[in-house]
C-alpha positions in Angstrom: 63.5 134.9 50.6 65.2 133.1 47.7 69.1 132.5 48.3 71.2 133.2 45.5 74.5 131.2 45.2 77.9 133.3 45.6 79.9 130.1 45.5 82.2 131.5 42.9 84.9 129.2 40.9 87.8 131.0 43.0 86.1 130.3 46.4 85.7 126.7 45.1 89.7 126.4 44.3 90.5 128.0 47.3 89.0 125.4 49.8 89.9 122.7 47.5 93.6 123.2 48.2 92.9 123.5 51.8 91.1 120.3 51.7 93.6 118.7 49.1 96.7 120.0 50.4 97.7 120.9 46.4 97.9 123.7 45.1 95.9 125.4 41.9 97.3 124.7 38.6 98.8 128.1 37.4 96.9 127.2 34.1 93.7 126.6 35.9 94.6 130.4 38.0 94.9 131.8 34.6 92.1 130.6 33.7 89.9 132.6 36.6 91.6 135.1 36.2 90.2 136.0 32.8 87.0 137.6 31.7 84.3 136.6 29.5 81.2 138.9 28.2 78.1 137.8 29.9 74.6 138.2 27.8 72.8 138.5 30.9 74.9 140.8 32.6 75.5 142.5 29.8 79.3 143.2 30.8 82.2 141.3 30.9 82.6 138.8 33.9 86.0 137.3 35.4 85.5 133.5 35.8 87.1 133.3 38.6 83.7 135.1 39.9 81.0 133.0 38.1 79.3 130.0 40.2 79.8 127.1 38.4 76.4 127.2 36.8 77.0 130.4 35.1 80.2 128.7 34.1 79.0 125.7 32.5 76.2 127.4 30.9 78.5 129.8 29.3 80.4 126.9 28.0 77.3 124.9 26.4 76.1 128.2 25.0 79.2 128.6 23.2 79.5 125.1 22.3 76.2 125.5 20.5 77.4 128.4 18.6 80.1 126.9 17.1 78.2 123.9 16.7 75.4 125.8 15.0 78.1 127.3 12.9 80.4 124.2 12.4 77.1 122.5 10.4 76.1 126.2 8.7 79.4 126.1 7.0 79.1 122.2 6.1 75.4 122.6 4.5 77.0 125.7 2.4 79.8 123.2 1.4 77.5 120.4 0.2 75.5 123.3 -1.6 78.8 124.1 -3.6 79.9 121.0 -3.9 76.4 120.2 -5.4 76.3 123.6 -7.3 80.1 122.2 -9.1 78.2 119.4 -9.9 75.6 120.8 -11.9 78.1 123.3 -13.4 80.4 120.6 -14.6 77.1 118.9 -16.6 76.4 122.2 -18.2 80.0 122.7 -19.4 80.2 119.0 -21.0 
């Protein structure tokens, strides 16, 4: 039978500051303690519950989004800029 991992990011802080001695950031607590849709779930998650896996896919899959959208927005720029261009020609 296939083991699934239930190592969650609040487990994770929790032994570290037994095995550090140091306590949790309050900004890093925060941070769990918020939620964040989930596609595959298809329901909002807390973080402080996702494995670290599910975490840092989260983060690339957003990272690509904005990405994605950062070099949409930049392609429609050069078209206008482009478009000005052109207009400017016409108008002398």
């Amino acid at each position: 039978m296939k083991q699934i991992n239930r190592y969650s990011l609040n487990k994770y802080f929790k032994k570290l500051e037994i095995e550090t001695e140091r306590k949790t950031p309050k900004d890093i607590k925060a941070i769990l303690k918020t939620f964040r849709y989930s596609e595959s779930l298809k329901s909002p998650i807390c973080i402080g519950d996702m494995t670290l896996e599910h975490f840092v896919r989260s983060l690339l899959k957003d990272n690509q989004f904005w990405l994605d959208a950062y070099l949409s927005k930049k392609k429609e720029i050069r078209q206008l800029k482009k478009d000005i261009r052109f207009m400017r020609l016409l108008n002398d």
